[in-house]
C-alpha positions in Angstrom: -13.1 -19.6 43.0 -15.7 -16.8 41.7 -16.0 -15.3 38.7 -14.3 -11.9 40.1 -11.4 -13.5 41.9 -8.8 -12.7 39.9 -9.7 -9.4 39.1 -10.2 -8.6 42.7 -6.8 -10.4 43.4 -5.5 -8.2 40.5 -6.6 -4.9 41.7 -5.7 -5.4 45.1 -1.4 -6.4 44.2 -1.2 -3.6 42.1 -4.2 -0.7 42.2 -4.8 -0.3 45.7 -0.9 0.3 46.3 -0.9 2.9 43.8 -3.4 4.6 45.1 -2.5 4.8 48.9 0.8 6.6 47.0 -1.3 9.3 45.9 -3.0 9.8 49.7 -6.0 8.0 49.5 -7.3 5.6 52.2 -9.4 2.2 51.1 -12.9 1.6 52.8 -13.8 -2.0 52.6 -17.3 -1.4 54.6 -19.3 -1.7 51.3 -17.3 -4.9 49.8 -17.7 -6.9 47.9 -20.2 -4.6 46.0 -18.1 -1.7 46.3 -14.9 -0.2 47.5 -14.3 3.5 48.3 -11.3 5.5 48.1 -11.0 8.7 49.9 -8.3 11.4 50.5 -8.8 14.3 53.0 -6.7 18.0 51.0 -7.3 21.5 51.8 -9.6 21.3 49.1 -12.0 19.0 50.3 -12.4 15.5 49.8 -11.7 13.3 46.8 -13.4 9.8 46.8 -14.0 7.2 44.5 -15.2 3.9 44.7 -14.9 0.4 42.5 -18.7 -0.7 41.8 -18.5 -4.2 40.8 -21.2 -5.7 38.6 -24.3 -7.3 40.5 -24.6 -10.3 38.7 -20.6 -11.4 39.6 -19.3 -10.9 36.4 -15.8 -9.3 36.2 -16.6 -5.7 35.5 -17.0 -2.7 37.8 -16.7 0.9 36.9 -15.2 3.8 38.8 -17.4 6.3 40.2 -16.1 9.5 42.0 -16.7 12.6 43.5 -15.6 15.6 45.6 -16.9 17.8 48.6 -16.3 20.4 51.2 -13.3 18.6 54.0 -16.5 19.0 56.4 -18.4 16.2 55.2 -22.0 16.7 53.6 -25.6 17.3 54.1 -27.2 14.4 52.2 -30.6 14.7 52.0 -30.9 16.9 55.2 -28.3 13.8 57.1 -25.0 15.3 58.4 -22.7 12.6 56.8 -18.9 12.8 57.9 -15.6 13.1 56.1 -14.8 9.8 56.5 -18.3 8.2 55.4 -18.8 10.7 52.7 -19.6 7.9 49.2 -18.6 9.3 45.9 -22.2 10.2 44.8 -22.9 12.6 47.4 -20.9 15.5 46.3 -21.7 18.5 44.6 -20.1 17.4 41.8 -20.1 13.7 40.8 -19.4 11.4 38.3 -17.7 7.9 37.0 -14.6 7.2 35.0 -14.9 4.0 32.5 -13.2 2.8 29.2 -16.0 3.2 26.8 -18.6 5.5 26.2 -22.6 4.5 26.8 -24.4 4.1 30.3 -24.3 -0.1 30.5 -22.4 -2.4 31.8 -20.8 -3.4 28.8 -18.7 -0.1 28.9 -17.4 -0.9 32.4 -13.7 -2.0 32.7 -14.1 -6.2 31.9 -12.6 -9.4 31.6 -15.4 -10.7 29.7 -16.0 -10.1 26.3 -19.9 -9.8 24.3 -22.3 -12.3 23.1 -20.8 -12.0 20.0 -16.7 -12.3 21.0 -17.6 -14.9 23.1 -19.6 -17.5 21.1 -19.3 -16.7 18.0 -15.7 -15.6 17.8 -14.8 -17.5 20.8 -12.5 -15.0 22.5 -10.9 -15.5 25.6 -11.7 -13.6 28.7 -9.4 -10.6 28.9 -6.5 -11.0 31.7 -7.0 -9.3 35.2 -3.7 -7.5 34.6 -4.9 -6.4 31.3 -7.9 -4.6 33.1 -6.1 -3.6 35.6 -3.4 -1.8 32.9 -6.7 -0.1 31.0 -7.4 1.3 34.7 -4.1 2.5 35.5 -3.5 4.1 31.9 -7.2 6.3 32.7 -6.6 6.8 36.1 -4.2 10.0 35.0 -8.0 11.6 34.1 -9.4 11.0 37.5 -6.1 12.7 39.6 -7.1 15.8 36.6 -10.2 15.8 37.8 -9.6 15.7 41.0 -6.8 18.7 41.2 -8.3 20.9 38.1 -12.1 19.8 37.4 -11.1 19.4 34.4 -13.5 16.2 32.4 -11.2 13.9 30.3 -12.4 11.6 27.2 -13.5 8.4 29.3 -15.2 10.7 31.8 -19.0 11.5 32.6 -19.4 14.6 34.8 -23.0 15.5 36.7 -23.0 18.5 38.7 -26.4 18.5 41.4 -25.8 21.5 43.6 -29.6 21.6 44.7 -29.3 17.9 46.2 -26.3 18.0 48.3 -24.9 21.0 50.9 -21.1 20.8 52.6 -21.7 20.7 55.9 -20.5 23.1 58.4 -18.0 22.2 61.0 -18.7 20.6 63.6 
């Protein structure tokens, strides 16, 4: 059994229900590096996506993003509705428990250097994690009906790189 295992396990009994609730369909084509979420509104297209740690350590971080219900030109490629990846949106951004750009303010099991050896603390449980994710979450479905940035939220909008793509 791997590192992520549980935490897969985890997010699979309990996150990816609650999200198929709120209309979104899961894409395994990118696992196990990456999951994406997408739902299809009037408004466009929400997606988001579970980006797993490259090393195999329990963490991953959510990144999302939104465009036109056409799809998208990325980088002059007409890319579908249902292929569109949360980075390829006007707007675009990620959604994780702590502030800073590293891994070590992803959502974990693990703890630091530090808590580890030192302190010798446990790893964290998958349902904990999974609990941390499902308390922010209510900032993501915020962001996703009002545009409005909540506290565990990083927001980067790149207008220039990215087009919707007309119908068709």
């Amino acid at each position: 059994m791997g590192k992520t295992t549980d935490l897969r396990r985890e997010l699979k009994k309990r996150f990816y229900p609650f999200v198929v609730l709120q209309g979104f369909q899961i894409d395994t084509a990118h696992s196990p590096f990456s999951v994406d979420f997408r739902r299809i509104t009037a408004d466009g297209i929400d997606v988001f996506d579970l980006q797993w740690e490259k090393h195999g350590t329990p963490r991953f971080v959510v990144n999302f993003g939104h465009c036109s219900a056409s799809g998208v030109i990325h980088y002059g490629e007409r890319v579908p509705p249902d292929k569109v990846l949360s980075y390829m949106g006007s707007s675009s951004g990620r959604l994780q428990p702590r502030k800073g750009s590293g891994t070590h303010c992803w959502f974990s099991q693990d703890h630091s250097f530090f808590r580890r050896v030192v302190l010798r603390q446990k790893p964290r449980s998958a349902a904990c994690v999974v609990d941390e994710l499902l308390g922010l979450f209510p900032e993501l479905q915020e962001w996703f009906r009002h545009r409005r940035t909540g506290p565990h939220m990083v927001v980067r909008n790149h207008p220039r790189q990215q087009q919707s793509a007309a119908p068709g």
